[in-house]
C-alpha positions in Angstrom: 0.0 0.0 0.0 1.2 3.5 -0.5 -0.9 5.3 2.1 -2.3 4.7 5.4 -6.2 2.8 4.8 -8.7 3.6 7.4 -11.0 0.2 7.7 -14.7 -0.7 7.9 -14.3 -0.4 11.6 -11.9 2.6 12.4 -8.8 0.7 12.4 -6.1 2.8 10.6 -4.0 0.3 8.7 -0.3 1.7 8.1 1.4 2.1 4.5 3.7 -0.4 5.2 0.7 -3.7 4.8 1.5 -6.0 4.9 3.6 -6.4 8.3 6.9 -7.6 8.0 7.6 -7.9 11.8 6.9 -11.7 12.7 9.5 -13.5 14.0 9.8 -16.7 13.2 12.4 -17.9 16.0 9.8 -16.0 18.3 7.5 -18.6 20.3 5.8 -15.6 22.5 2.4 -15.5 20.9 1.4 -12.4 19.3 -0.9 -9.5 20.4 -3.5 -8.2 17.7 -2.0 -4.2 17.6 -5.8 -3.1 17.4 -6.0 -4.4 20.9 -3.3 -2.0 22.5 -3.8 1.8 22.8 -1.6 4.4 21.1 0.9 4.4 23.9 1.5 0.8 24.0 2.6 0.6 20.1 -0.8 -0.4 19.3 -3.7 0.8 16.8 -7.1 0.7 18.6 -9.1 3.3 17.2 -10.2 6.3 19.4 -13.8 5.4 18.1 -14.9 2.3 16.8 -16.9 2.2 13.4 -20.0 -1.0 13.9 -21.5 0.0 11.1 -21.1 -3.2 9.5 -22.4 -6.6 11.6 -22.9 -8.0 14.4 -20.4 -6.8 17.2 -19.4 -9.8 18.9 -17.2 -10.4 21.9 -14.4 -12.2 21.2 -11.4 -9.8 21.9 -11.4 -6.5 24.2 -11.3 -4.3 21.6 -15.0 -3.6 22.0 -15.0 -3.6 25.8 -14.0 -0.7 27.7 -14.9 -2.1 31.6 -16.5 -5.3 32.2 -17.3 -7.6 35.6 -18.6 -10.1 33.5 -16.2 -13.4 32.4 -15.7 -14.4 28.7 -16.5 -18.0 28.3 -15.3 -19.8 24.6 -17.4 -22.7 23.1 -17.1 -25.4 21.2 -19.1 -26.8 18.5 -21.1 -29.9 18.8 -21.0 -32.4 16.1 -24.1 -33.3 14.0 -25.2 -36.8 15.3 -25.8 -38.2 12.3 -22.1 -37.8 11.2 -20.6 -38.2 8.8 -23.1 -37.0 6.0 -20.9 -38.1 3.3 -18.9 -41.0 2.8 -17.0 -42.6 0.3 -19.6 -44.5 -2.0 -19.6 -43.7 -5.3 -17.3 -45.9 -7.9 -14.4 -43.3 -8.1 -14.4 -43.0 -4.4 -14.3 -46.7 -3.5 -10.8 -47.7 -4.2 -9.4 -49.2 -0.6 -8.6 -46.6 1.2 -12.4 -44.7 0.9 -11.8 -41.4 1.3 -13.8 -38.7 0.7 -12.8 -35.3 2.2 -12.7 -31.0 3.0 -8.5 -30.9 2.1 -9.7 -29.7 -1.1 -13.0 -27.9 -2.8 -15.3 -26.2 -0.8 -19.1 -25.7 1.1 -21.3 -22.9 0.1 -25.0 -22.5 0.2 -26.1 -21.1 -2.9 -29.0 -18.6 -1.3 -30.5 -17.7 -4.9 -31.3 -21.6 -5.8 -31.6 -22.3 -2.0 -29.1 -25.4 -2.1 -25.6 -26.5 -0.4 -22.9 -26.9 -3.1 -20.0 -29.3 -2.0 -17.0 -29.2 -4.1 -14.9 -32.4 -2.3 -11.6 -34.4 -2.6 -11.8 -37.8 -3.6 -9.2 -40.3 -2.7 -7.4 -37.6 -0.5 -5.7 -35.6 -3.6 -6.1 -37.1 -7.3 -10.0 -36.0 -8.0 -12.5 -33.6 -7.2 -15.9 -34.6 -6.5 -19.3 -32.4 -6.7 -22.6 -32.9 -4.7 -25.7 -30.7 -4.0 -28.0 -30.8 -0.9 -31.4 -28.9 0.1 -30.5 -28.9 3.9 -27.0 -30.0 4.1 -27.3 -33.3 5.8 -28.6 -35.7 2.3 -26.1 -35.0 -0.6 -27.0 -35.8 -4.2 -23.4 -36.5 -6.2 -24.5 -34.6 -9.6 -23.3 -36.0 -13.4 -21.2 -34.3 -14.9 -21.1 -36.1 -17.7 -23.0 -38.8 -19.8 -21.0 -41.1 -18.0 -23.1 -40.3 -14.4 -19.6 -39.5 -13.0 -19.6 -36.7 -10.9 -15.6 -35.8 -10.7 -14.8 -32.6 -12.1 -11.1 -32.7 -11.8 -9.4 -35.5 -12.5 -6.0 -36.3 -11.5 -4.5 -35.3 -14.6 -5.1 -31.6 -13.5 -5.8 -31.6 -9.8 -3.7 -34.2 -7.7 -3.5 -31.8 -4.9 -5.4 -29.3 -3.0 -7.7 -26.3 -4.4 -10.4 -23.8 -2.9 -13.7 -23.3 -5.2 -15.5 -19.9 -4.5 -19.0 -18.4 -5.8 -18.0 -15.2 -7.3 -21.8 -13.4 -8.3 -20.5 -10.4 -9.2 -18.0 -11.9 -12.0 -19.1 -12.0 -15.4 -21.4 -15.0 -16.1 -18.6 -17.0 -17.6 -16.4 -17.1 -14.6 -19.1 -17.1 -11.6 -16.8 -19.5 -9.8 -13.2 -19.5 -9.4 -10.4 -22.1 -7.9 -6.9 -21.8 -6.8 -5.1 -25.2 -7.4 -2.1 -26.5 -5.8 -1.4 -29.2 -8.0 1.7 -32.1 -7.1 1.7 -33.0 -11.0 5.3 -33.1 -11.6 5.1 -32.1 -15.1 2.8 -28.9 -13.7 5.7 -28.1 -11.5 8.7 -28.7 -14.2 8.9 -24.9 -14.9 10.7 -23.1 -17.8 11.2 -19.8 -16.2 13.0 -18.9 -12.4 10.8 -19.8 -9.5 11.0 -18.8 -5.6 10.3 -19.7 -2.7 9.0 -17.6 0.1 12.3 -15.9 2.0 13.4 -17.9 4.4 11.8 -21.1 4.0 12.6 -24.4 3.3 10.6 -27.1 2.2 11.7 -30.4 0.0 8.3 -31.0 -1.8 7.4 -27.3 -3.6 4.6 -27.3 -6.4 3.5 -24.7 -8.5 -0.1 -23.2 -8.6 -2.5 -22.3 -11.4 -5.6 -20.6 -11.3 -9.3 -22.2 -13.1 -12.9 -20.7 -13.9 -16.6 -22.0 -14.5 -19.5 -20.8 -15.3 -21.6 -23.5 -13.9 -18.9 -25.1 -11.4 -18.5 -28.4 -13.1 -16.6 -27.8 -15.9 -13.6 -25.8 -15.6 -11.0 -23.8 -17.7 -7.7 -23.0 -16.7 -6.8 -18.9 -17.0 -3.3 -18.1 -17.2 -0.1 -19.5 -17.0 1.5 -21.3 -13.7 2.6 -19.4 -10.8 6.3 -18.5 -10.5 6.3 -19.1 -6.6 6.3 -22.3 -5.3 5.3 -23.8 -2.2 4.3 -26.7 0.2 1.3 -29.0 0.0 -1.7 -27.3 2.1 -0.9 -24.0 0.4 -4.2 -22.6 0.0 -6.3 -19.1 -0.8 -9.4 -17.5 0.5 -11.2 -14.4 0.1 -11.3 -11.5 3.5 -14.9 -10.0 2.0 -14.7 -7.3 4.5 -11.6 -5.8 3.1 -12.4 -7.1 -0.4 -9.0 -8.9 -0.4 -7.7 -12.2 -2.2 -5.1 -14.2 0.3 -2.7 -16.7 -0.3 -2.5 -19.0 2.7 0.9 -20.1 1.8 2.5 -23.6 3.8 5.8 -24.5 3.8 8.5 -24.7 6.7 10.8 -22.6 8.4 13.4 -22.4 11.3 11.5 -21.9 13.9 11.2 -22.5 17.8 9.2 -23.8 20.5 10.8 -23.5 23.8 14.1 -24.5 23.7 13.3 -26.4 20.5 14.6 -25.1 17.2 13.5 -27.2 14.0 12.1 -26.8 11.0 8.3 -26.6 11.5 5.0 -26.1 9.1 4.3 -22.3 8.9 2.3 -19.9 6.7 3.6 -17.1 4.5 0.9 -14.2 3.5 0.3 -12.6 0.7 -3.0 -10.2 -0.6 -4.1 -8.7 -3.3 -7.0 -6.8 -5.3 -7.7 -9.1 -8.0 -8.1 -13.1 -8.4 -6.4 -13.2 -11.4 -3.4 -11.9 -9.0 -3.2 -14.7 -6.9 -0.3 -16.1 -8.9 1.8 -13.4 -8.7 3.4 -13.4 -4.9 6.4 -12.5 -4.4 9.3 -14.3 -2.6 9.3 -11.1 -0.1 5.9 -12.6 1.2 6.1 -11.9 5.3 6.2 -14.6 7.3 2.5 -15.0 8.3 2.0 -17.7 11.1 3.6 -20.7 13.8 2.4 -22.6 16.4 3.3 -20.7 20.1 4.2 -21.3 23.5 0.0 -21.5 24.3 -0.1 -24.2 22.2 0.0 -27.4 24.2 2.3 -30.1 23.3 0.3 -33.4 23.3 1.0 -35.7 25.8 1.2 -38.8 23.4 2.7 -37.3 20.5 5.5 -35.3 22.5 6.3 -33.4 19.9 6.1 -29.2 19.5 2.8 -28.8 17.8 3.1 -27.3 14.1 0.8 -25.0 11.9 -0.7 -27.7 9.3 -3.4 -25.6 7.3 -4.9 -22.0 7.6 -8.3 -21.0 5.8 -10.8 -18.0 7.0 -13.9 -16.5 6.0 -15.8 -13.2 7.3 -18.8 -13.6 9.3 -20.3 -10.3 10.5 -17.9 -8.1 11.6 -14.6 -10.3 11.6 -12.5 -12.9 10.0 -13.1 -16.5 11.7 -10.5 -18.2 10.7 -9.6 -21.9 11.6 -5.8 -23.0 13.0 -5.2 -26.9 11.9 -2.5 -27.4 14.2 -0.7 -30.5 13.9 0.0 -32.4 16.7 1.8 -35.2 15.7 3.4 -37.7 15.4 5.2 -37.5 11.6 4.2 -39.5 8.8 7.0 -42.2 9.2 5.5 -43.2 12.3 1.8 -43.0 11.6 2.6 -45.3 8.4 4.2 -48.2 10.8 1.6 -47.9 13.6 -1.5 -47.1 11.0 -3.0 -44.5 12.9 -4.2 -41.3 11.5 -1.8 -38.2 12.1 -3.8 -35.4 15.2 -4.6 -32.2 13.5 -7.3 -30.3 14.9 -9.3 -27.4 14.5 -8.4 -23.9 16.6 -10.7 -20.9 15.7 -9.2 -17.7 15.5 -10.7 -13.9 14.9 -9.5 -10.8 13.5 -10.1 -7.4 12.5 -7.6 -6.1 10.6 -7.6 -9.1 8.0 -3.4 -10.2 9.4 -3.3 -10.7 13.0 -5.3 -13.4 14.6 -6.2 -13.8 18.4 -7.0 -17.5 19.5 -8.8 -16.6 22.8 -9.2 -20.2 23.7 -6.2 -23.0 22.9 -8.7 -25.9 23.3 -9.6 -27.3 19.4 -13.4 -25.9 18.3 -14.0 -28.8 16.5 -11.3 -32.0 18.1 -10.3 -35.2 16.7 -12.3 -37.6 18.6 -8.6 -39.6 18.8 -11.5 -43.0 19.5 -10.5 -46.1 17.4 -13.2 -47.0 14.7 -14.9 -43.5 14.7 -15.4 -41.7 11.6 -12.8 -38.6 12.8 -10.5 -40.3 14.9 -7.7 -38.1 13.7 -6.1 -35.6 10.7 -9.5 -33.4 11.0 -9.6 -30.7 8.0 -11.9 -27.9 7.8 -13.7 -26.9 4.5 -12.6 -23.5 2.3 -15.7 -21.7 2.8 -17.5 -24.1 5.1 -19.1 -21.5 7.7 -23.4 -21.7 6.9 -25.1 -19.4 8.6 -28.9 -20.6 9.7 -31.4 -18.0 11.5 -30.2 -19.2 15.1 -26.8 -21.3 14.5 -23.8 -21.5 12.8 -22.6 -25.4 11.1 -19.0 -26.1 10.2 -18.2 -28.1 7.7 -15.2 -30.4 8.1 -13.8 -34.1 7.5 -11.8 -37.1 9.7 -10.0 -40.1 9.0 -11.1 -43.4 11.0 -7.7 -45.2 9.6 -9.8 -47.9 8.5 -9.6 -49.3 5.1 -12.8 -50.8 3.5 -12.0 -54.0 4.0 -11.3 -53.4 7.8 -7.5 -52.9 7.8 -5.8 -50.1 9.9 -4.3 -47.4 7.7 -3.5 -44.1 8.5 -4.6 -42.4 5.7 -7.9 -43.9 5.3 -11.7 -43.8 5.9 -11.7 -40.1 5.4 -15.4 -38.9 5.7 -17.6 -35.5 5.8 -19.7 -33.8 8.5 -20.6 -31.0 10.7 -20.8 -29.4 14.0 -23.1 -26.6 15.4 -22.6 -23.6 17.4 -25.1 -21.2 18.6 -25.4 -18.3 16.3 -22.4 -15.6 17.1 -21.8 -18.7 19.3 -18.1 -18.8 19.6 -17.6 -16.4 22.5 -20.2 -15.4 25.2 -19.6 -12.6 28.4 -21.3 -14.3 31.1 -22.0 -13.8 34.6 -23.8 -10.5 36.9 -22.6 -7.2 36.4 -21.9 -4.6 33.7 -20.1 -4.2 30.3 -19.3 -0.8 28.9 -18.3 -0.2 25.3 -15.6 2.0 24.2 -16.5 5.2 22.2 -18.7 4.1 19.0 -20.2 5.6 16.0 -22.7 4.3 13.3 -22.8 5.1 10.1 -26.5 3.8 8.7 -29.8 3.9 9.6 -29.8 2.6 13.1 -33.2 2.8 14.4 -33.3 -0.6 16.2 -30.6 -1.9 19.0 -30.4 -5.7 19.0 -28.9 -8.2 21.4 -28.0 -12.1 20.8 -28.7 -13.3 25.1 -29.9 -15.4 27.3 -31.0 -14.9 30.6 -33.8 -15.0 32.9 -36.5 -12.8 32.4 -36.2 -9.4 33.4 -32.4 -9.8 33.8 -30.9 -7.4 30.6 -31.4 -3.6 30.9 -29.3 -1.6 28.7 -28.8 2.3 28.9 -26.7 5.0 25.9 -24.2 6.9 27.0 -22.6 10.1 25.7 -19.2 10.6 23.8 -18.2 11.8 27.7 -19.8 9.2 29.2 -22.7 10.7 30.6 -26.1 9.0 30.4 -28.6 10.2 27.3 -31.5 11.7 29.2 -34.6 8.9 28.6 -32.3 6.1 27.8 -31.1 5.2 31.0 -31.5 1.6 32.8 -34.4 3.0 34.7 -36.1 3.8 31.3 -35.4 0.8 29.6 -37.6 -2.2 29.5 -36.1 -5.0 31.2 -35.8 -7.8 28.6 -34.7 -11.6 29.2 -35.0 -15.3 27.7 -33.2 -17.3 25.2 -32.7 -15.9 21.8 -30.3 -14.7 18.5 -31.9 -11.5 18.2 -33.8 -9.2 21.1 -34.6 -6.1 20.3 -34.2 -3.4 23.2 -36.4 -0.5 23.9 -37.0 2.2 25.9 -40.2 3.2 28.1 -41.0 6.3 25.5 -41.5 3.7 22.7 -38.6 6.2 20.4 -35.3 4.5 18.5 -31.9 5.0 18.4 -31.2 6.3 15.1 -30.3 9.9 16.5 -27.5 8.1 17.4 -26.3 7.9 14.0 -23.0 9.6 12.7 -22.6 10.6 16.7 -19.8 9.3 19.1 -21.7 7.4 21.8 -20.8 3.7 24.6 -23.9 1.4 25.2 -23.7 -0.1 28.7 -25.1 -4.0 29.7 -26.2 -4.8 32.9 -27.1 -8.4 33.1 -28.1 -10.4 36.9 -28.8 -13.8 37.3 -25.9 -15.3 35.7 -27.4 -14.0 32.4 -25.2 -14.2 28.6 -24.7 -11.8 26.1 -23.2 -13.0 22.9 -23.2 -9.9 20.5 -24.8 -6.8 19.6 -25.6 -4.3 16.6 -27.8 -2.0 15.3 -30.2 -1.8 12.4 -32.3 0.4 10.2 -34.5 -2.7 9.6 -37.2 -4.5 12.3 -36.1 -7.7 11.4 -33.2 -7.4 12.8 -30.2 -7.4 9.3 -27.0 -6.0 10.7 -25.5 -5.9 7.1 -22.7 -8.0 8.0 -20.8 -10.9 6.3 -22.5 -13.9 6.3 -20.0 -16.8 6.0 -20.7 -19.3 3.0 -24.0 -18.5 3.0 -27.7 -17.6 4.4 -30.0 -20.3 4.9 -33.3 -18.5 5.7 -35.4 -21.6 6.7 -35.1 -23.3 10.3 
């Protein structure tokens, strides 16, 4: 960038973007700088912009003073897991694998249907299958033959990420990155890099394809020049309108006293998808496991960064950690047990730094012999389905069975989901207060929602000026006390008026909950129903 960028949400983003200040040899883990004030080198804004989304409460930076406790959740597995497994004739060969690694999970809100794009046989193929509610899958022809791979493993042979693009020209309304381990695709006439720094035995080159229906594919352009580890992958930050490479490969690095080479992420961003191609080896190192992340007691091994993919909801990025655990390959192929990765969400607001507020996995392996994702759990690009009171998140396991019964590490790879409570990943919990900072709005903001539960009568909420002060008639005394279970309360006032005066003016909101009550999020709307005009994942799905 050549000038400082003020974001959606009043964080001033310096000329010099991306950072170039991670230190790989560094185990400390890293503070978000739009969680530290001015004076401590930081970049919290002054004011904070909510105009877009729900504001939810994962971090401080929208907390000023709070009694409450912030309590992290995890999500809860569908129990009819796994919804897809491997059945059709290109996806029975021993192993059985069907899988996330590769393709992606939208919900397509103008044909109201999920669209599963899926890896077959964990990296030669790419499978396709619709769904109207995202538990029965339909694997869809392709061709005349009734097959429904798209890719075969003349092209693919290694990971991609599909996206829905609506506002691309008809031709190219979805897009994939490929990271292919052809050989020949990788046999380049022209000089290649790596990212600076890094060092990694197995590098591939990446090329870029386009649909207009999602099934059949063209490639547009030439092969990347920078090459990079398996697991390199790309996703697309919608609240800063930003293509990112997710880019794997290893580096010295430390853990403790432990110096090795370890699994890591490079970054890179840009304006355009036809751009993803074109990082450059000055990509900044991006992100490592830390000193928070728990060495497990089987494996014994410093846990590594396997995978990294994201996707706005709301307000933020959610983005999900696969941290490897262990053990390496050479020992999972004598013992035939599948590798630990798990699943670590993670939340930003400036698109780069991550906090991980809670080092527990969202979504675990289950590490139970014979279940469906008893290890090497992957998360889906895209993935993230929004429903009107929930959140499901798409991912995949390995049993390390074989289907005729034999233990293998890398197979029995299968597909399912897990559930949170919508806005459901952090909630502020307890009985007390929770002042914002200084806030504006930029919209029509007529209506002041809450996601809560509580008892009844336990939630008052009163406005307060940019100096603090209470705005006469919107005090806790004149606020209608407000409890029960749900995503979207609306709070109000004795006098019966809004709060859009408080638009375009600097202004806190204060929560007073008793009773051991919840608060999830808040926001503000122009509309009765409750649309905060946020980011919603991979998709709406507007029925229960």
């Amino acid at each position: 960038m050549s000038k400082e960028t003020i974001l959606y949400n009043g964080i001033r983003q310096s000329a010099d973007w991306p950072p170039h200040d991670v230190d790989p040899m560094s185990d400390e883990a890293v503070t978000p700088p739009y969680l530290l004030d001015a004076a401590e080198g930081g970049c919290r804004p002054e004011v904070i912009d909510i105009t877009v989304g729900r504001q939810l409460f994962v971090d401080d930076f929208l907390i000023r003073e709070t009694d409450l406790h912030r309590v992290c959740h995890r999500a809860v597995p569908y129990a009819g897991n796994p919804v897809l497994r491997a059945e059709a004739p290109e996806e029975t060969d021993p192993n059985g694998n069907v899988g996330t690694s590769a393709g992606g999970v939208w919900y397509d809100e103008t044909e109201k249907k999920f669209r599963m794009w899926y890896d077959v046989r964990f990296n030669p193929l790419l499978g396709y299958a619709e769904s109207t509610d995202g538990i029965h899958w339909q694997r869809i022809p392709v061709d005349e033959s009734g097959s429904n791979i798209v890719m075969g493993a003349d092209v693919k042979n290694g990971t991609c990420s599909v996206f829905p693009d609506p506002d691309a020209v008809p031709e190219e309304r979805y897009k994939m990155f490929l990271h292919s381990m052809n050989r020949h695709q990788s046999t380049l006439d022209y000089p290649y890099y790596l990212p600076r720094d890094s060092h990694d035995e197995n590098n591939y080159a990446s090329a870029l394809y386009v649909s207009a229906d999602g099934l059949h594919w063209r490639q547009k352009g030439a092969l990347s020049r920078g090459l990079c580890g398996d697991m390199t992958t790309v996703y697309y930050d919608a609240l800063r309108k930003k293509w990112v490479n997710s880019i794997r490969t290893y580096a010295r690095t430390r853990y403790g006293e432990t110096v090795f080479n370890g699994r890591v992420r490079y970054y890179d961003e840009h304006d355009r998808f036809e751009d993803l191609l074109n990082w450059s080896p000055n990509a900044p190192f991006w992100l490592k496991c830390d000193r928070l992340d728990p060495i497990d007691p089987e494996a014994g091994v410093p846990p590594q960064m396997y995978n990294f993919d994201a996707i706005a909801y709301e307000s933020l990025l959610v983005g999900m950690f696969q941290i490897w655990r262990g053990p390496e390959n050479y020992v999972i192929e004598r013992t035939g047990k599948p590798k630990i990765t798990e699943l670590i969400a993670a939340y930003s607001r400036d698109g780069f730094h991550f906090s991980r507020p809670d080092r527990r996995a969202i979504i675990p392996a289950s590490r139970t012999e014979g279940a469906w994702d008893r290890g090497y759990i992957h998360c889906a690009n895209g993935g993230l389905i929004v429903r009107r009171d929930r959140i499901d998140i798409y991912y995949s396991g390995f049993s390390g069975v074989t289907r005729d019964g034999r233990q293998s590490a890398h197979a029995g790879e299968s597909i399912g989901f897990a559930s949170l409570r919508r806005d459901g990943f952090v909630s502020m919990e307890g009985a007390g207060c929770l002042v914002t900072r200084p806030m504006t709005v930029h919209k029509a903001s007529e209506h002041l929602f809450v996601n809560a539960e509580c008892p009844k009568d336990a939630l008052r909420v009163e406005l307060l000026d940019a100096a603090g002060r209470v705005i006469p008639e919107y005090s806790m005394e004149d606020c209608i006390p407000t409890g029960g279970d749900s995503t979207m309360t609306e709070i109000r006032w004795r006098h019966g008026r809004g709060t859009d005066f408080l638009r375009d003016r600097v202004f806190s909101v204060r929560f007073s909950l008793r009773d051991a009550g919840k608060l999830w999020s808040f926001w503000f709307s122009g509309d009765e129903h409750g649309e905060s005009g946020g980011i919603l994942g991979a998709g709406y799905v507007a029925a229960p």
